[in-house]
N, C-alpha and C positions, 0 to 999 in steps of 0.2 A: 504494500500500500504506500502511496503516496500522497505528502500533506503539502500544502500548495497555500497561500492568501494572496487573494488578489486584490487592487484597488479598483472599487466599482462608483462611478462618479454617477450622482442624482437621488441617491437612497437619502430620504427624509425621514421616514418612520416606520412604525409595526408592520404598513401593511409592506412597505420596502421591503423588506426582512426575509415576511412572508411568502411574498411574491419572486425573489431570486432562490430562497430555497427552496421550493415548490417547483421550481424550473431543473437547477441542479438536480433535487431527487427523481426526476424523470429517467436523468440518464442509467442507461445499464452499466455501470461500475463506479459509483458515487456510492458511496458507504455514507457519510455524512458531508453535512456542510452548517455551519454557523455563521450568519450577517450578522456585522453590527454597522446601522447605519449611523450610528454616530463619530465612530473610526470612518466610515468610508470600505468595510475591507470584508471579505466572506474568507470564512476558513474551511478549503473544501479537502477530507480524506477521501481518495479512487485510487481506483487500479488502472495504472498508467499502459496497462498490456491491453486494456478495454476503451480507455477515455486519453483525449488530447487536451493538451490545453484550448487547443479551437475548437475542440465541443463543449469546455466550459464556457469559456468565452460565447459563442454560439447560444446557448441557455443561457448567459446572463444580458443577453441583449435581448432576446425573445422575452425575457420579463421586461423588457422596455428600459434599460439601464445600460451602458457603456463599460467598460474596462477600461483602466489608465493604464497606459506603457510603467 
């Protein structure tokens, strides 16, 4: 497994939170993930043989948010 944070820019609140992890636990090999919109940053554990960084990325724009370089 692999542990990852990324910075996701436009997360304001609960439903933020909600709504990128609810994206991430779609994918097939995301074991967890935790937003906190007040950092800015999701802490996502997968398995790196199943999931790319551009499929997280990928889901966290489908929740309607961005990823910073």
């Amino acid at each position: 497994m692999t542990d990852r944070t990324l910075r996701v820019e436009g997360m304001s609140c609960g439903h933020c939170k909600a709504a990128v992890e609810e994206e991430l636990g779609k994918l097939s090999g995301v074991e967890s993930s935790n937003a906190d919109f007040e950092k800015g940053t999701v802490e996502v554990r997968y398995d790196e043989d199943r999931v790319t960084t551009e499929d997280l990325e990928g889901a966290i724009e489908e929740a309607g948010y961005s990823v910073e370089a």
